[in-house]
C-alpha positions, 0 to 999 in steps of 0.5 A, spaced: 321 811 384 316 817 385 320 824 388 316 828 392 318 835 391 315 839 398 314 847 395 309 852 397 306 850 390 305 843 392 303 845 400 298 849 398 294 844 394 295 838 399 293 845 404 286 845 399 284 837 399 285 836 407 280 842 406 276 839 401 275 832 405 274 835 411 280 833 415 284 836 419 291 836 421 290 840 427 285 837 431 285 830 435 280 825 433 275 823 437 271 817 439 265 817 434 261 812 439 261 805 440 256 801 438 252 796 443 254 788 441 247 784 438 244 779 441 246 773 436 241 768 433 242 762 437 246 765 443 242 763 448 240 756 448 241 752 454 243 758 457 243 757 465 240 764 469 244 764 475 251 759 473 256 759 479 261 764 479 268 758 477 275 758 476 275 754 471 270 749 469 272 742 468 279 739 467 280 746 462 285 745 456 281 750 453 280 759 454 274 762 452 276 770 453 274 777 452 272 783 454 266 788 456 266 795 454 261 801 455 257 803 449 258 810 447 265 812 451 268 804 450 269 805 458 272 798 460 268 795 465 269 792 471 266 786 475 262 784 469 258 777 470 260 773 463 257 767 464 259 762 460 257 755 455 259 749 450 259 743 448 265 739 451 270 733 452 267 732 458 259 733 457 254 728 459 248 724 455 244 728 460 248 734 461 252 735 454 254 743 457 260 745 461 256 751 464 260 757 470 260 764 470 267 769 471 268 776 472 271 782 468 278 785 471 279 792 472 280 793 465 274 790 463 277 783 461 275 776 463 278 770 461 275 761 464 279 756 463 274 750 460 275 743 457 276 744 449 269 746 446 267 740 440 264 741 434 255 741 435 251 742 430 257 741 425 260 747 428 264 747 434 262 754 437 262 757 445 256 760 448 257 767 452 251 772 455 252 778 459 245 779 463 245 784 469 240 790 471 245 794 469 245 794 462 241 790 457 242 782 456 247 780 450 248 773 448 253 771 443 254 764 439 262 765 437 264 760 431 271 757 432 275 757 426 277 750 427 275 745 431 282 744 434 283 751 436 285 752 443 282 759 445 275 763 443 275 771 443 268 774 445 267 781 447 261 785 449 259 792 448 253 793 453 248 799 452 245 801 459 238 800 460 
């Protein structure tokens, strides 16, 4: 076991490497910025402009979550449009997307009830995209772990237009 011995000795040498490295103990960090979310390869296949507003899509089984963010400042934001899509258990020959849309909360987060989301492609993956006049369109193309995971997370940070 290491005994650190606190004298003046050795706080003035800590004192001189937070000096050194440029940090400081005094002040509160600040946000350096949050970075707007990419568009991914892929994200918007199928995707349906103008997907109704749901409560759950289907018999459900299955959560899709997440959250919407202002780039920069990291502000939630509320009553944000996320629509979104999969390959499902209950997909037809002609229809093999469960599509519907759902609104962020107060604190930017949104959550859809859909039936479990199989694998497509060999990957079982959901499909999400914000796209409004207030911010610029994202899509995103999640991959789930496993195919018998029962929730998927998503989150967007959106850089105004």
């Amino acid at each position: 076991m290491t005994t650190v011995v606190l004298n003046r000795r050795n706080l003035l040498a800590a004192g001189g490497s937070v000096l050194a490295t440029g940090v400081s103990l005094l002040l509160p960090a600040r946000a350096q910025g949050l970075a707007p979310t990419d568009s991914m390869s892929g994200g918007s296949n199928n995707y349906r402009k103008g997907a109704p507003i749901v409560d759950r899509i289907g018999k459900g089984g299955f959560w899709m979550s997440g959250t919407v963010r202002r780039a920069g400042d990291g502000t939630p934001l509320a009553g944000q449009r996320v629509q979104i899509w999969a390959h499902t258990t209950e997909g037809q020959e002609h229809e093999p997307q469960s599509h519907g849309a759902t609104l962020t909360d107060k604190n930017g987060a949104f959550r859809l009830e859909m039936p479990q989301i199989i694998p497509i492609f060999g990957q079982p993956h959901g499909h999400l995209a914000y796209d409004s006049d207030e911010f610029k369109t994202v899509f995103l193309r999640p991959v789930m772990r496993s195919a018998k995971d029962t929730s998927l997370e998503a989150h967007f940070v959106l850089q105004p237009v």
